[in-house]
C-alpha angles and dihedrals in degrees: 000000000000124000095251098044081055094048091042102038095080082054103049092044086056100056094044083057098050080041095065093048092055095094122236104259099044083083096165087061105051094039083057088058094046098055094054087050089050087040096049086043094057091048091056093047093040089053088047099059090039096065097040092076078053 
């Protein structure tokens, strides 16, 4: 696994947690949520790819 992945995981896990106890109708709040996931994924993908022309 990648440094970052490493550094971001923990993250990421978190948020999926505090996602899952958003409850289902409150639909602002977990799409908020979902965005930073989405947002902190494509970081990690963006820093991989980065370093592999390095």
């Amino acid at each position: 696994m990648s440094p970052v992945r490493e550094h971001f995981n923990p993250v990421i896990t978190g948020l999926l947690r505090e996602h899952d106890r958003v409850p289902l109708d409150k639909i602002d709040e977990r799409k908020s949520f979902q965005r930073q996931i989405l947002f902190l994924m494509n970081a990690i993908k963006l820093e991989e790819f980065e370093q592999s022309f390095s």
